[in-house]
C-alpha positions in Angstrom: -1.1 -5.3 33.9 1.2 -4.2 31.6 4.3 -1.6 32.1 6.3 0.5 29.4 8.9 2.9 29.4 7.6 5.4 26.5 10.9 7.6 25.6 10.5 11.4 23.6 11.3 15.0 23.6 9.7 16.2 26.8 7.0 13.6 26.9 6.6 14.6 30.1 4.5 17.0 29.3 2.0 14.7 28.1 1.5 13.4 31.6 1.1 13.8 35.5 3.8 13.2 38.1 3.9 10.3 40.1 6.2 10.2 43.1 8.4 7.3 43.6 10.8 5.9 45.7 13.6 3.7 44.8 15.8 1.2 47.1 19.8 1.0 47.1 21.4 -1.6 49.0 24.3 -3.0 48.4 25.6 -6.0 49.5 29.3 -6.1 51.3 31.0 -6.9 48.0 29.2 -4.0 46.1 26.5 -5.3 44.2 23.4 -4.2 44.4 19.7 -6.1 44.9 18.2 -6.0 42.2 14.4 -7.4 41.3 12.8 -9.2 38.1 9.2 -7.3 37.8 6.6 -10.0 36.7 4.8 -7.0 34.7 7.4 -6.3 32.2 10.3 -8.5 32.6 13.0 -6.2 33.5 15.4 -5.6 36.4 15.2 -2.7 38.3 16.1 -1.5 41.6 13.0 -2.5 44.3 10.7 0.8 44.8 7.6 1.8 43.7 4.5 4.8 44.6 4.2 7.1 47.3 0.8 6.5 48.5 -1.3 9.2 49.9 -0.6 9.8 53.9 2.6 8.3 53.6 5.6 9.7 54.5 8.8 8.5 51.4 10.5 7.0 54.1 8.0 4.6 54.8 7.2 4.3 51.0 10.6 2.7 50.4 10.3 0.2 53.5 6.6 -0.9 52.4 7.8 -1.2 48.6 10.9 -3.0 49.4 9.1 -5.4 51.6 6.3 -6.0 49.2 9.2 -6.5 46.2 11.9 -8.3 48.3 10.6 -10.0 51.5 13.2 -8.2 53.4 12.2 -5.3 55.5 14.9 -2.3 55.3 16.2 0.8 57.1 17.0 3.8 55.0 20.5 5.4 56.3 20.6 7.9 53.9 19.1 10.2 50.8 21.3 9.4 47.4 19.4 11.3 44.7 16.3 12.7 43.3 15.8 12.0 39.6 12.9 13.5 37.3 13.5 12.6 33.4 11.1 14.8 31.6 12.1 12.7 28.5 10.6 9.5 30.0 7.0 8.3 30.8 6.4 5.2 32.2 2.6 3.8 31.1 0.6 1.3 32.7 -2.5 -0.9 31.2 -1.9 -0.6 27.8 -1.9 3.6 28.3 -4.9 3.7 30.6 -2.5 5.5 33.2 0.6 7.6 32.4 3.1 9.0 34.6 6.5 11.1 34.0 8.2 9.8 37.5 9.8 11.4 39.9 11.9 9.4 42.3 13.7 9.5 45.6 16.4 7.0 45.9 17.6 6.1 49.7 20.5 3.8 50.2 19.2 0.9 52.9 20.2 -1.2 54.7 18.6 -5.0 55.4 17.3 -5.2 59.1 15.3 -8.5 58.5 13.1 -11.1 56.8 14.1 -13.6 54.0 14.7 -12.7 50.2 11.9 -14.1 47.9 9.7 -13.4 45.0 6.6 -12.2 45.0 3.5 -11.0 43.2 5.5 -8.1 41.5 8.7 -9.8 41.1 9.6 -13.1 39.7 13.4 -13.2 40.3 16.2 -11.3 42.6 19.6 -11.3 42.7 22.9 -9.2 43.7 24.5 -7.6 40.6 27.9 -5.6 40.4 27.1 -1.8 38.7 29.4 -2.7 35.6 27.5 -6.3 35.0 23.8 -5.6 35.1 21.8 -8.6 34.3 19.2 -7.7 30.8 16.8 -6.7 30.2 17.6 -4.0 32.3 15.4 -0.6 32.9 17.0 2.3 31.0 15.8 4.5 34.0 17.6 2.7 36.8 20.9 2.7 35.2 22.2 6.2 36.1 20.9 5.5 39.8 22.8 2.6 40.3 25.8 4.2 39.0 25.1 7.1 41.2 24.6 4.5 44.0 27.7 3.2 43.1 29.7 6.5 43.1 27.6 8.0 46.4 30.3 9.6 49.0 27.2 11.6 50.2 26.6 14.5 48.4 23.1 14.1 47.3 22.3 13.7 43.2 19.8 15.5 41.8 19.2 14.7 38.2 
């Protein structure tokens, strides 16, 4: 399967909303985990879909597990992003989504960090030194992660 970022004036439009959750957690030094997705290549924060039934709160904790290994609590609700200028297109444009994502800061509560089936590498980076290629959409959360003093973003 194949994944791409697709990038235009409203593209949105084009396409139905998926629902997504996203996984902040910093490490004590402030760096964040960050995943290598075997589809596409990039980094990106560990998240994924909301799947029907299921509340985002468990979303995150599934999607980080499945991504990570680890099995995480989410303390709190950083932002809610929705780019109308971005879809992101799966199996060569069979499906196509303009995301919206919920972003919860976690924290670890067990299990060991490994790849997996969706990701091929991991790794703790600093906001200012993101490792490439990096996904264009995850950039402004991880610099609101970085910023959060817990006022929610919504973007």
């Amino acid at each position: 399967m194949t994944t791409e970022l697709i990038f235009g004036e409203r593209i949105g439009a084009t396409a139905p909303i998926r629902l997504t959750v996203t996984c902040a957690m910093p490490d004590t030094e402030g760096r964040f985990l960050l995943v290598r997705r075997a589809d596409n290549q990039q980094w990106v924060l560990p998240g994924g879909g909301v799947e029907p039934g299921e509340r985002v709160v468990e979303a995150v904790v599934r999607e980080t597990e499945e991504e990570t290994g680890i099995h995480v609590k989410p303390v709190n609700l950083i932002g809610i992003y929705s780019n109308p200028n971005v879809i992101i297109s799966y199996e060569n444009g069979a499906r196509r989504y303009q995301v919206v994502s919920i972003m919860f800061l976690c924290e670890p509560m067990h299990g060991t960090l490994r790849r997996t089936a969706e990701t091929i590498d991991f790794g703790y980076f600093p906001p200012d030194a993101l490792p490439e290629p990096f996904a264009e959409t995850h950039r402004e959360r991880i610099q609101d992660a970085a910023a959060f003093a817990g006022a929610v973003f919504v973007r």
